[in-house]
C-alpha positions as CSV (number, residue, x, y, z in Angstrom):
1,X,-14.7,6.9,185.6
2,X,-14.8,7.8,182.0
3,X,-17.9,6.5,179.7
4,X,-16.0,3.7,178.3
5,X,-15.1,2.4,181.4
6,X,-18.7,2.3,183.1
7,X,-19.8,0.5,179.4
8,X,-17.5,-2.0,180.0
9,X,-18.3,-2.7,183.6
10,X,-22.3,-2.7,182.6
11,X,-21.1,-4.9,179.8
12,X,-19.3,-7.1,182.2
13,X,-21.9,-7.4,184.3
14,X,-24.7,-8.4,182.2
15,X,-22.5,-11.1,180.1
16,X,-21.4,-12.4,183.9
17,X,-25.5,-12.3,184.7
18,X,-26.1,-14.4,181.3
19,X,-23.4,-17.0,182.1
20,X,-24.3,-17.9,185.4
21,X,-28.3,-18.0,184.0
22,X,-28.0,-19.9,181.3
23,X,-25.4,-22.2,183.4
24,X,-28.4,-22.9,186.0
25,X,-30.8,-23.3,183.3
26,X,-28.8,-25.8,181.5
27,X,-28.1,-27.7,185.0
28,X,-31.8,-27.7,185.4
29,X,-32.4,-28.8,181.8
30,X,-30.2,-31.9,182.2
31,X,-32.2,-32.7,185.6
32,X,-34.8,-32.7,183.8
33,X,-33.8,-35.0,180.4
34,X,-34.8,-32.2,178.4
35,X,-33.4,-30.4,175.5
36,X,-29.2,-28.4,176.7
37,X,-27.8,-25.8,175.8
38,X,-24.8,-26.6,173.5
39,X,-20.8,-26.9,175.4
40,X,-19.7,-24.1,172.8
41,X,-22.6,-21.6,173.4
42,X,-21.5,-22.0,177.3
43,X,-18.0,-21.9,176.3
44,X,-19.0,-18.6,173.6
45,X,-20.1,-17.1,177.1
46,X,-17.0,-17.2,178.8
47,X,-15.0,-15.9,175.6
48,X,-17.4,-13.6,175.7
49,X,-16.6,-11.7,179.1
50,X,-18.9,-14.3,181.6
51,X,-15.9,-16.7,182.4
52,X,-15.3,-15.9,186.3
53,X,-19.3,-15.7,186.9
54,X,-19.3,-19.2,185.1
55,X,-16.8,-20.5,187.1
56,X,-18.1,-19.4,189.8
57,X,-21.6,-21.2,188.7
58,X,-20.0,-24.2,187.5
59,X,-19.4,-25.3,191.0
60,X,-22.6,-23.6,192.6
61,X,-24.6,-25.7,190.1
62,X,-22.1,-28.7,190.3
63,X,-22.3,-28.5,187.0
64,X,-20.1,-29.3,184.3
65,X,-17.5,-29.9,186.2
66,X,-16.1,-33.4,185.6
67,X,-15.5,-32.5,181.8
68,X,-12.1,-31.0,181.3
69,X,-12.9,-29.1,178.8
70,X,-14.9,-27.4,181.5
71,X,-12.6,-27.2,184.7
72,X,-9.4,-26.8,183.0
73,X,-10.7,-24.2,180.0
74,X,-12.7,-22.1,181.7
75,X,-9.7,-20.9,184.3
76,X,-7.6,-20.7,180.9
77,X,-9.8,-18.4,179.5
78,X,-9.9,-16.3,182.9
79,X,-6.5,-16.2,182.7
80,X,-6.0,-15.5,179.5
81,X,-8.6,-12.7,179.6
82,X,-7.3,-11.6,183.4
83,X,-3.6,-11.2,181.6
84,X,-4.9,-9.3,178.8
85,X,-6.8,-6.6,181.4
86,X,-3.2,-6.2,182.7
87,X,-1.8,-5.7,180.0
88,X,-4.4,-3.3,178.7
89,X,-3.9,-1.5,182.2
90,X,-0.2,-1.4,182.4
91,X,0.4,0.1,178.5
């Protein structure tokens, strides 16, 4: 593996790491009746890079997942970003 390939992967890995964080914390938040984290900042972090981790956290959590903006855009944006890897990789 060349350097920009292990940056990527570390990069990858800590935006995954924040998603699924701030996706617990927000679940917890809203337990609680306290103050969320805004739907575009959680949506920012699956633009981002942390779309499969939040996925993956939305239904761990339970969280979020009735809203369709939620459990139909976040597997658009893994798709979107899964086809772009592809097509990075194939060129």
């Amino acid at each position: 593996m060349n350097q920009i390939q292990i940056g990527l992967l570390v990069y990858w890995a800590l935006i995954s790491l924040i998603s699924v964080a701030v996706c617990g914390w927000d679940k917890r938040q809203a337990k609680k009746g306290r103050r969320r984290v805004p739907e575009n900042t959680l949506l920012l972090l699956c633009v981002l890079g942390g779309s499969a981790a939040f996925w993956v956290a939305m239904y761990r959590f339970h969280h979020k997942t009735r809203k369709p903006k939620f459990y139909l855009g976040v597997p658009a944006i893994l798709l979107v970003q899964v086809a772009i890897a592809i097509w990075v990789l194939v060129r």
